[in-house]
C-alpha positions as CSV (number, residue, x, y, z in Angstrom):
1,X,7.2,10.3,-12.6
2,X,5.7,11.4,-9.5
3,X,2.7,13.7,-9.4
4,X,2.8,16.7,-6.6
5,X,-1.0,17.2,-5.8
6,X,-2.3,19.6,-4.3
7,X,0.6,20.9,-2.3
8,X,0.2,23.9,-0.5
9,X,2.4,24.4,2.8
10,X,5.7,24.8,1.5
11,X,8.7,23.4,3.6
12,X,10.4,25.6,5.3
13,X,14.7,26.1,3.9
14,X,16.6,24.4,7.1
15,X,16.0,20.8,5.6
16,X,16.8,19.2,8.7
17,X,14.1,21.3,10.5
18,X,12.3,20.2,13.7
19,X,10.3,16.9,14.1
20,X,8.1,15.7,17.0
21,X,8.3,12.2,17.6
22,X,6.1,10.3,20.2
23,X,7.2,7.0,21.7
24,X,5.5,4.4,21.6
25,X,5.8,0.5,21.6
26,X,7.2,-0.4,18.2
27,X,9.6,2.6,18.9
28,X,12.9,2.2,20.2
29,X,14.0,5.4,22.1
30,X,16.5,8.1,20.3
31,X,19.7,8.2,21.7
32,X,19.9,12.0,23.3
33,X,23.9,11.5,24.2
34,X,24.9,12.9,21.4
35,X,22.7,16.1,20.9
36,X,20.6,15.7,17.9
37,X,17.8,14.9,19.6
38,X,16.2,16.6,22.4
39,X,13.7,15.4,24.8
40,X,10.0,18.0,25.5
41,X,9.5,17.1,29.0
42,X,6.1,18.9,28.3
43,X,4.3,16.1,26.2
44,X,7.5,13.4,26.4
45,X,8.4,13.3,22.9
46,X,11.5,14.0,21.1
47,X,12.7,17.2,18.5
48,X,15.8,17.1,16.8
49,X,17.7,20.0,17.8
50,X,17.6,23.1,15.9
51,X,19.7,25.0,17.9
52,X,23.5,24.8,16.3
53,X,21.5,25.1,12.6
54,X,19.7,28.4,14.3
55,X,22.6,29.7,15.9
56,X,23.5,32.7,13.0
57,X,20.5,33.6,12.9
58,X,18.2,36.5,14.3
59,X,16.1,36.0,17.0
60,X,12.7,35.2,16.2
61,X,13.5,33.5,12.8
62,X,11.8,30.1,13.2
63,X,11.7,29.2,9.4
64,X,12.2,30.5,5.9
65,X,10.5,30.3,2.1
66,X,13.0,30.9,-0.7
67,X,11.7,31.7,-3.9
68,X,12.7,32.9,-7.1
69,X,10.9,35.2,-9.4
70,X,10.3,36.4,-13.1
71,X,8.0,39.1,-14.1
72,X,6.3,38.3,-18.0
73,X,3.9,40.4,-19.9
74,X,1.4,38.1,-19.3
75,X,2.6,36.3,-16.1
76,X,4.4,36.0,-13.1
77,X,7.0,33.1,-13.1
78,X,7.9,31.8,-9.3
79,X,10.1,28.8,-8.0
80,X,9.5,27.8,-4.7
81,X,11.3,24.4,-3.0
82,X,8.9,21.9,-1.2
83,X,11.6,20.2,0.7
84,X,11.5,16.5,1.5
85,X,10.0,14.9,4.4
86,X,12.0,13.1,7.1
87,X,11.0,10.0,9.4
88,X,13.0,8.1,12.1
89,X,14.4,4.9,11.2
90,X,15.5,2.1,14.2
91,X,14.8,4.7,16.9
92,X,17.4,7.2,16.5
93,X,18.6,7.6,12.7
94,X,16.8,10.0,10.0
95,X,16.1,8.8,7.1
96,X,14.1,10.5,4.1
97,X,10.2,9.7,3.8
98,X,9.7,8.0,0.5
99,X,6.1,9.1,0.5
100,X,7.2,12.7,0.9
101,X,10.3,13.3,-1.6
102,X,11.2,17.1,-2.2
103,X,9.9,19.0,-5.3
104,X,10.7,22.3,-7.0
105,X,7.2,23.9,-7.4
106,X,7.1,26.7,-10.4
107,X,4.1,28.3,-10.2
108,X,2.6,30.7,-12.5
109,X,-0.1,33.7,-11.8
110,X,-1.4,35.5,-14.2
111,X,-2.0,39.3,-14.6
112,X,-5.2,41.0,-14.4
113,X,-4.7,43.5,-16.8
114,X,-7.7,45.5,-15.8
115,X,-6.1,46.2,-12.4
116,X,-2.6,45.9,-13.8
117,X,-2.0,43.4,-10.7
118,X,-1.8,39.7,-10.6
119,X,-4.5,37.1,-10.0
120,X,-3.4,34.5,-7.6
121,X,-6.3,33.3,-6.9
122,X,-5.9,31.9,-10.2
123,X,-2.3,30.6,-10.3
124,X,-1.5,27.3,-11.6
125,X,1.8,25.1,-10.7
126,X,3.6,22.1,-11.2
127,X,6.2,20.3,-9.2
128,X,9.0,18.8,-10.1
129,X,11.0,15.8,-8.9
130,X,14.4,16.0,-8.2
131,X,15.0,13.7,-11.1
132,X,12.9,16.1,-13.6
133,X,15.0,18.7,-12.4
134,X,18.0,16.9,-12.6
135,X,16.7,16.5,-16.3
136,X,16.5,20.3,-17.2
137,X,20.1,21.0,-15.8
138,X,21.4,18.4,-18.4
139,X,19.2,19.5,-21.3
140,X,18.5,23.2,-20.9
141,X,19.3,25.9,-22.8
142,X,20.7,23.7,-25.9
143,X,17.6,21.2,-26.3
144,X,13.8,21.4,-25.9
145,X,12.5,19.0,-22.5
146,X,8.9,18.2,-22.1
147,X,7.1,17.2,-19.4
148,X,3.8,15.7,-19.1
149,X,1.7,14.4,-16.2
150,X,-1.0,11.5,-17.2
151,X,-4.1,10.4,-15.7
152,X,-2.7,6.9,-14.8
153,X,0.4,9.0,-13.6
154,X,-2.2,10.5,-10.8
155,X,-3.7,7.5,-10.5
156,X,-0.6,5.4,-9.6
157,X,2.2,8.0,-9.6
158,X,3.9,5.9,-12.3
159,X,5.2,7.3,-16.1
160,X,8.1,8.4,-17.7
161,X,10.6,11.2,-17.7
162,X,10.1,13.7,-20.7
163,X,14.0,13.8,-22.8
164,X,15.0,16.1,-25.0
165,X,12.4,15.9,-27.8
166,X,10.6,13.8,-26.6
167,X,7.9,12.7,-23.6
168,X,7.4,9.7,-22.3
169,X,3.9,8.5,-21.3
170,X,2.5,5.4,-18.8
171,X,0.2,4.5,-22.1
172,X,-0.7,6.0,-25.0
173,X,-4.0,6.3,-24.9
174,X,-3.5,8.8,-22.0
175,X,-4.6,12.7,-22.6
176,X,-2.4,14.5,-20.7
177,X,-3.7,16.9,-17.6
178,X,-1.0,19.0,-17.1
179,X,2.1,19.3,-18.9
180,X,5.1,22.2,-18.8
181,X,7.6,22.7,-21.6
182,X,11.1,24.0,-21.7
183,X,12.0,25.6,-25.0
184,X,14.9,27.5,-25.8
185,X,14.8,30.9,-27.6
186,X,17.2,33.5,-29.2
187,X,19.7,34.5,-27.1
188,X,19.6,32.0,-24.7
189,X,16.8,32.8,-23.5
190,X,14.1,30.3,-22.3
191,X,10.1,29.9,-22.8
192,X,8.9,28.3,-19.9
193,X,5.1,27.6,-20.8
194,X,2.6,25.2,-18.6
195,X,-0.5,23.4,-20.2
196,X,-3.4,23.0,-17.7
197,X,-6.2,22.9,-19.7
198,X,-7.4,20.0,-17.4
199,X,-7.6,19.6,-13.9
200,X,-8.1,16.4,-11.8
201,X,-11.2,17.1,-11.2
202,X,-11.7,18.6,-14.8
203,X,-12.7,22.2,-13.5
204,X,-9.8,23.9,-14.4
205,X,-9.9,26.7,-17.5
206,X,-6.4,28.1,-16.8
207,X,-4.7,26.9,-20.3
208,X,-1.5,27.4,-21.7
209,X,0.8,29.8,-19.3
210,X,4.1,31.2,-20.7
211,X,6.7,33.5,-19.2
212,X,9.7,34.2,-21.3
213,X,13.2,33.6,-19.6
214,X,15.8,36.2,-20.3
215,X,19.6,34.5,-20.1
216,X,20.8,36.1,-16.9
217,X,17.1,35.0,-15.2
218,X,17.9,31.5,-16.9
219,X,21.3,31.5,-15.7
220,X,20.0,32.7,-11.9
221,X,17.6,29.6,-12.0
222,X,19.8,27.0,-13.6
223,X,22.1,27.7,-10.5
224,X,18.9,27.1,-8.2
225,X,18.2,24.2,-9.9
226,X,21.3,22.7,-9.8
227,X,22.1,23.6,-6.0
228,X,19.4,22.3,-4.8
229,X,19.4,18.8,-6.2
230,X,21.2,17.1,-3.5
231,X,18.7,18.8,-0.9
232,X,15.9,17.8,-2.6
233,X,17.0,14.3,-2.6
234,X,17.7,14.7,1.0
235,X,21.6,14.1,0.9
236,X,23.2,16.9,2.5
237,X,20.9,17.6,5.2
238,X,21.3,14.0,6.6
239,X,25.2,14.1,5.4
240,X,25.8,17.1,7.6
241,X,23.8,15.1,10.4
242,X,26.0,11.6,9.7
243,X,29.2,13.6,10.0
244,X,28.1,15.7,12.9
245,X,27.1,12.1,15.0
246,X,29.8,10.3,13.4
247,X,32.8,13.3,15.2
248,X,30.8,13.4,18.6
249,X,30.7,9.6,18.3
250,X,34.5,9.2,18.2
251,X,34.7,12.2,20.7
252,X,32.7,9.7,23.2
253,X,35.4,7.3,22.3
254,X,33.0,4.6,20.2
255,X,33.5,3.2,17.1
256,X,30.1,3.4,15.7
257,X,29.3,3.5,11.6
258,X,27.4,5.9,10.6
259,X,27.2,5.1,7.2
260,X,23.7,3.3,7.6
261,X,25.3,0.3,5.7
262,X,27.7,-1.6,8.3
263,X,31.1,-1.8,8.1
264,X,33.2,-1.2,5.3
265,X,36.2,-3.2,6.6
């Protein structure tokens, strides 16, 4: 599994949302004929063009942060999307950064019941891959799914994926950090609790953090999750792109693939 440290700027929604790249000379220049990318005559480097993603939308509206939340006794439940990260590939294609793979974040604050309000300067979180949450839509609400992150896992971003039942470790020996766990309840309702008795840097005291999910909330959230797998993983933003170059392409009258794998013939 792959760890999400310390992540704080979320991604804005529009996956395919603007990127400055400079040239240089190990880059070959994007091709502009076709419109995705655009050229800033003010510092002569290239943004992928916004505008027909944009287009529906108000004036002034330069990005977006969706979340989803659930108000517990104890604490406040929120989903948040950390979208993936995008890099050029052979000058003008856009591919997906491996080092930067989209996660869903569910963070919890908890309340300060002097003050009635919440504490978040005391939250705690944990990402998700879009494997892990690929996971929980196959297993959730019928079976229990575990997560857990390891120290090796932070030190090599290497483990297992937690199955129903079960969780699966880079060595045994490890003591886990962090872990969140999915557990059904009566009615189909879900406890969604996260361990963080131990930090990284072994400062944190948050502990065990559990917000009860109620059947319609689970069923508003297993829709989220299951929606947003194929953006998290980067495929329709860039398959909306492919087929976008792939029309203006024939409109030009070539004959390119845009498949990213040759031909097919």
């Amino acid at each position: 599994m792959i760890i999400l440290g310390g992540c704080k700027r979320l991604a804005p929604i529009f996956p395919t949302r603007a990127i400055a790249i400079s040239p240089g000379s190990d880059l070959l220049e994007p091709r502009t004929k076709s419109g995705l990318f655009q050229r800033n005559e003010q510092n002569n480097s290239f943004m992928f063009s916004r505008s027909r993603l944009m287009s529906s939308f108000p004036p002034g509206i330069r990005t977006a942060y969706p979340q989803y939340t659930v108000i517990g006794p104890g604490n406040l439940l929120t989903l948040k999307l950390i979208l993936p990260g995008y890099r050029l590939a052979r000058g003008d294609a856009l591919v997906v950064d491996y080092k930067r793979k989209g996660r869903m974040l569910f963070e919890f604050t908890p309340r300060d019941y002097s003050s009635g309000k919440f504490n978040y300067d005391d939250k705690s979180s944990m990402g998700l891959s879009v494997e892990e949450v690929g996971l929980l839509c196959n297993q959730l609400p019928r079976y229990e799914v575990e997560i857990v992150r390891s120290p090796s896992q932070y030190q090599n971003a290497e483990g297992g994926v937690g199955i129903a039942g079960a969780v699966v470790t880079s060595t045994a020996s490890d003591v886990p950090l962090k872990s969140m766990k999915f557990s059904p309840g009566e009615g189909s309702s879900v406890r969604f609790i996260l361990n963080d008795d131990n930090s990284v840097d072994g400062n944190s005291q948050s502990g065990a953090r559990e917000v009860v999910v109620q059947a319609g909330e689970f069923e508003v959230i297993a829709s989220i999750m299951r929606s947003s797998l194929p953006i998290l993983a980067g495929w329709s933003p860039l398959i909306d792109i492919a087929v976008h170059a792939s029309q203006e392409e024939a409109l030009n009258g070539g004959y390119g693939d845009s498949s990213g794998g040759g031909a097919f013939f």
